[in-house]
C-alpha positions as CSV (number, residue, x, y, z in Angstrom):
1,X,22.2,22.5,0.5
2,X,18.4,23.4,0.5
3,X,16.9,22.5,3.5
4,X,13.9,21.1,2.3
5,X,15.5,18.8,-0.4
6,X,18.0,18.0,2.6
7,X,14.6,17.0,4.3
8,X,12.8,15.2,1.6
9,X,16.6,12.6,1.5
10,X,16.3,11.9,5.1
11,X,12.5,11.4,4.8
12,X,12.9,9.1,1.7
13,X,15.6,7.0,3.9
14,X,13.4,6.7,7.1
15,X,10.5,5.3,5.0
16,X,12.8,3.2,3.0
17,X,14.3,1.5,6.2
18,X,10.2,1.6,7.7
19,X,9.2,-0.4,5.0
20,X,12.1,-2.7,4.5
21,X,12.1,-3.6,8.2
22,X,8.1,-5.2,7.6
23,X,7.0,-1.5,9.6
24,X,4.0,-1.4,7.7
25,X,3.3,-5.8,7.4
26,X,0.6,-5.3,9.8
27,X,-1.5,-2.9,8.0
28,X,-1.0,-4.7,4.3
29,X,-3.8,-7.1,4.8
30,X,-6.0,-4.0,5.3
31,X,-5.3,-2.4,2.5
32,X,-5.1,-5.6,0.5
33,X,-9.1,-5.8,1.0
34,X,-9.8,-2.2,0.4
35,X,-7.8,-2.3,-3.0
36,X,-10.1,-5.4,-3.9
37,X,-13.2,-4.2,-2.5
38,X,-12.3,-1.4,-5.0
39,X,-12.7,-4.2,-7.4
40,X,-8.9,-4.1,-8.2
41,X,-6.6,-6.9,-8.7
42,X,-3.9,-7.3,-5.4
43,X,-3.3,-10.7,-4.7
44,X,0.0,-10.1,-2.7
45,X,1.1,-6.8,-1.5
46,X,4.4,-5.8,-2.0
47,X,5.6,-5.4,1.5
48,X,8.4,-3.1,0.8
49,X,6.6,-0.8,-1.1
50,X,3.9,0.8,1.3
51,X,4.8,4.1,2.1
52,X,2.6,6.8,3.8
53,X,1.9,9.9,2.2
54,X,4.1,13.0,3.1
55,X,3.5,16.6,3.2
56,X,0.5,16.9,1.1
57,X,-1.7,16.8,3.6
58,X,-3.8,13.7,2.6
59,X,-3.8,10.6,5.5
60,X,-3.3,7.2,2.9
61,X,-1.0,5.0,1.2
62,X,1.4,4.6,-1.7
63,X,1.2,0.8,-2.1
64,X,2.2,-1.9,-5.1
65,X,0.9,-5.1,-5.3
66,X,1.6,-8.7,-7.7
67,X,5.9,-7.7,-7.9
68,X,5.1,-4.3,-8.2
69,X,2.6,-5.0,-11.3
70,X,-0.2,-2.7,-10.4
71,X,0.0,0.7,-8.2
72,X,-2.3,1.8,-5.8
73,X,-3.0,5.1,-3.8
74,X,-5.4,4.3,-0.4
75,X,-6.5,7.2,0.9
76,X,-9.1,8.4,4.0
77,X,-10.9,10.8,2.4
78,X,-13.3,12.5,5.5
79,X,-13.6,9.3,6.9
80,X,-14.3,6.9,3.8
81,X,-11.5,5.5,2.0
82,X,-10.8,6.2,-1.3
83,X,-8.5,3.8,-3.9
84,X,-7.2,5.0,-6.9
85,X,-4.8,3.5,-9.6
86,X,-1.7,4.5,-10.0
């Protein structure tokens, strides 16, 4: 088996179990005001979908919010943080 796909199924498990265990609850609020700062609607994060970003480089968030409704990328961008839409 490749060993990088072999690393991307154990990474994608780890995060899984991270964010089904409420790892990232205390950060949510956080992000919640960003995304609306942004002007974007969030009005309940979806817990279970925060994930970090992975080996691109970039220090942020993948994050859902309303049941999965509308997507969100939160990202720190030099120091200022950046939302986009997903």
């Amino acid at each position: 088996m490749n060993k990088h796909f072999l690393f991307f199924i154990i990474f994608f498990i780890v995060t899984q179990v991270m964010a089904e265990s409420g790892q990232y609850s205390n950060i949510a609020p956080s992000l919640q005001k960003a995304i609306q700062a942004y002007g974007y609607k969030c009005d309940k994060v979806d817990l279970d979908s925060i994930v970090p970003f992975s080996w691109s480089g970039k220090s942020g968030y993948h994050i859902y919010c309303n049941e999965y409704q509308y997507g969100y990328e939160v990202e720190d961008k030099g120091g200022k943080i950046v939302v986009t839409v997903k």
